[in-house]
N, C-alpha and C positions, 0 to 999 in steps of 0.2 A: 136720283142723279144718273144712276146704270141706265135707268128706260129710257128717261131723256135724249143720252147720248146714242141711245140703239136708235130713238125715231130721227134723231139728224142723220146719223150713218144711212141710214134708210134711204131721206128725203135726197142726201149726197150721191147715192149709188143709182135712184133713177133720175135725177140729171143727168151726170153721166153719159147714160144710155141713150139717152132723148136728142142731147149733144151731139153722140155720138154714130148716133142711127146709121146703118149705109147708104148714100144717094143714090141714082136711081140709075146715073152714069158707070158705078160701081158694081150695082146688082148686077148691070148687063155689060159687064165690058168682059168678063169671060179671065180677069186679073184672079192673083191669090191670096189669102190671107195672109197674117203675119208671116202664123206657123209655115205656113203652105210654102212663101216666098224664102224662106232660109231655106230649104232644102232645096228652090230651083238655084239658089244663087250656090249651093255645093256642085254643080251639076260639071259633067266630064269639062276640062277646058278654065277653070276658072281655080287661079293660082293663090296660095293663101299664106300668111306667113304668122309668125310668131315669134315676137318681142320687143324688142325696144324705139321707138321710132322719137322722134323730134318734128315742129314744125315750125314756123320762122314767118312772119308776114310777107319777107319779101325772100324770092329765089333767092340760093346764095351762089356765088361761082361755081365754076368746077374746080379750079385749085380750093378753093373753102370745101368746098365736099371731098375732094380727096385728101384733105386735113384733118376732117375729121372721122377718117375711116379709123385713128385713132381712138373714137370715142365707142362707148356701146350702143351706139345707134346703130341700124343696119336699115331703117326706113325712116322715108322723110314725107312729110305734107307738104301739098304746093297746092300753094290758094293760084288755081292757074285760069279762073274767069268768073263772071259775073257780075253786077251791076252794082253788086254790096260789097264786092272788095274794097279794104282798107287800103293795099295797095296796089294800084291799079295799073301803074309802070311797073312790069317785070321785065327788065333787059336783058337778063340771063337766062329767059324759058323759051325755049324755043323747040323743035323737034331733035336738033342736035344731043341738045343738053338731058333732053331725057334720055335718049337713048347712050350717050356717055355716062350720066349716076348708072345707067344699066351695067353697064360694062364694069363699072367700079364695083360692081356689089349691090349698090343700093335697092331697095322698093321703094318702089310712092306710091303716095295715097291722092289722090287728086281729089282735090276741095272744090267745091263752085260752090259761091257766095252771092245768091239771086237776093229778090226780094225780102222783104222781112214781114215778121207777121204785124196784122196791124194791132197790136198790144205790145212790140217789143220794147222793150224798157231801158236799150242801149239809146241815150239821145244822138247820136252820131248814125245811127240807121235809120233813123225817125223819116228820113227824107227819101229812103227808099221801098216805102211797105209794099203791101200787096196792095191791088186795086179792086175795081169794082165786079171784077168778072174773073174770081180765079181761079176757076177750071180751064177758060183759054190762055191764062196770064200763067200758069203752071204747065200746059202743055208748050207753050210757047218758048218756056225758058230750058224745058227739059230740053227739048232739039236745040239751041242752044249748046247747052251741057255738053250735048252729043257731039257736034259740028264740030267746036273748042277743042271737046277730047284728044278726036280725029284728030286736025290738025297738028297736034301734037305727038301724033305716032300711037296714042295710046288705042288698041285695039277692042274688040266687043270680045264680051264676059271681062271685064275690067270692074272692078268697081269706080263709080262718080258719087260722094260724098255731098249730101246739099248742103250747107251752113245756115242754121237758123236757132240767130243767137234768141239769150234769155226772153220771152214773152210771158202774158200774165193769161197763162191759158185757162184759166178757170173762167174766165169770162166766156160766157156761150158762144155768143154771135164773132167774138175776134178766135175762138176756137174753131167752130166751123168754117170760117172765112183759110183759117189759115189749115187746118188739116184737109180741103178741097182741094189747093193747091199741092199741098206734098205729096196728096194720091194721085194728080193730073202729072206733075212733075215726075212722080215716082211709074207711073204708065206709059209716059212715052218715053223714058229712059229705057223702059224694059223692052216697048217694041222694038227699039233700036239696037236688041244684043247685050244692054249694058245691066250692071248689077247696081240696084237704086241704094244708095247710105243713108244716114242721114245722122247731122251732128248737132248736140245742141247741151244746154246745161240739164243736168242731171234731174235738178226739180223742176222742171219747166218743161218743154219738147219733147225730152224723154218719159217722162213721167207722161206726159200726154198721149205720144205714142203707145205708150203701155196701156195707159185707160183705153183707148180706140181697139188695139188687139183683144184686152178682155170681150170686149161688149163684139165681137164679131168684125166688125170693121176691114175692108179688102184693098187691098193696093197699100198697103202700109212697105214701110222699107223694110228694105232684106238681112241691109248690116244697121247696128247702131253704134255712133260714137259721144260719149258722153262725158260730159267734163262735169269733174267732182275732183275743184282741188283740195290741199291742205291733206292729205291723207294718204294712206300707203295706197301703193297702184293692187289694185285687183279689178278683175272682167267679168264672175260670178257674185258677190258679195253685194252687189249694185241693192240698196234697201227700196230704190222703187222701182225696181224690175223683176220679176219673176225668174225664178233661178233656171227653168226650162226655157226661157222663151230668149230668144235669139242667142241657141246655143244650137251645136256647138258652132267654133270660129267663125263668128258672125258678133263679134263685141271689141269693142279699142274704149279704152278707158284713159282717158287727158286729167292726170291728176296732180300736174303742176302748174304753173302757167307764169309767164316773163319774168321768166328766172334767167340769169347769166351763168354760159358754162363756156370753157376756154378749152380747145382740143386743135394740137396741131399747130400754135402757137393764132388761132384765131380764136375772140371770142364773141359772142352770139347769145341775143337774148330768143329766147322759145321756150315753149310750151313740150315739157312730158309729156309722153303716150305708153303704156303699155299694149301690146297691139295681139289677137288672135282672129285676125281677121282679113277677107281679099285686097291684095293688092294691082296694081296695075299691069300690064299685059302691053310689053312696047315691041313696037312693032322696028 
């Protein structure tokens, strides 16, 4: 039974690798590795925070965010573009309103919600996946990212956050399809100044992220955010990430999720973060 399961492990680890090979756009595009890429996204210029943050589907006011400067939050997620947002009227974001939560105290973490992988398992994304071509459909959306950012004041060395909910990454060909895209997405973010995120469930995207960094793999993201509810918040303890590898402050850990919390005499359903990692830079 021992030897059996050593020649699966086996057969599992050069998959893997074969999946995860680097394409040729990668070899030559002069990007960095995982490791490589957390230490540019430390680089002078690029602001970082530590602790408690919340995110909410839809912006909420400024009188609701300055309600809840009662709470222990001190940073917020804003799903503030892309083609997968769930909610895609935001009438409160605007370049104002970032630079007022600035004023307040606050950090943001700015989300874009592109495409989804074509294995994601959310049926409510099913109608957004990736297409046939996504190294231009990932560069395409990154400038995007970028444009959006702008627009909203937020400046380069920022981090941009991609949203790429739960997928069945162990399929090859929807693997490949979809980590071509994160590295296209994640390379033109980077020529543009910005620091590439990237958010997704724990045993799925991340966990696949991590297979891609093992086996070599370049243009991967800089920060990871990872959701593992049900559990105490921790940022190191993560069981399918490697305790060196996107350390340090380069990890947000989302360990609750539509939960109801009342601060200020408002209340709001969202999602817990523990956060040790860049926030946005408003301009």
């Amino acid at each position: 039974m021992r030897l059996r399961r050593m020649i699966i492990g086996l057969v599992l680890a050069l998959a893997a690798v074969t999946t995860l090979a680097p394409d040729p756009a990668g070899a030559t595009s002069g990007a960095m590795s995982g490791a490589t890429s957390e230490a540019a996204a430390g680089r002078a210029g690029v602001s970082t925070f530590r602790g408690w943050a919340f995110d909410t589907c839809l912006t909420q006011s400024l009188d609701t965010m300055k309600r809840w400067r009662h709470s222990k939050y001190r940073a917020v997620g804003i799903y503030y573009a892309g083609r997968g947002r769930a909610c895609k009227r935001q009438p409160h974001l605007d370049r104002g309103w970032t630079r007022a939560v600035q004023r307040m105290g606050w950090r943001v973490l700015p989300v874009y919600v592109g495409s989804q992988s074509p294995c994601v398992t959310a049926e409510n994304k099913k109608e957004v996946r990736i297409g046939k071509h996504p190294l231009r459909q990932g560069k395409r959306e990154g400038r995007d990212a970028v444009r959006k950012a702008k627009a909203l004041g937020i400046k380069r060395r920022s981090p941009l956050y991609l949203d790429m909910e739960a997928y069945a990454y162990r399929e090859q060909a929807c693997a490949r399809t979809t980590l071509s895209f994160v590295r296209a997405w994640d390379r033109e973010v980077r020529r543009h100044g910005y620091v590439p995120g990237f958010y997704s469930s724990a045993d799925s995207g991340v966990r696949h992220m991590e297979a891609a960094r093992r086996a070599g793999v370049r243009d991967l993201p800089a920060v990871l955010w990872f959701a593992r509810w049900h559990t105490r918040p921790h940022l190191y303890a993560e069981r399918g990430l490697a305790r060196h590898a996107w350390h340090p402050a380069r990890r947000i850990h989302q360990y609750a999720g539509n939960v109801k919390e009342r601060h200020g005499g408002r209340t709001l359903l969202i999602d817990r973060n523990l956060v040790h990692a860049p926030v946005a830079r408003i301009r």
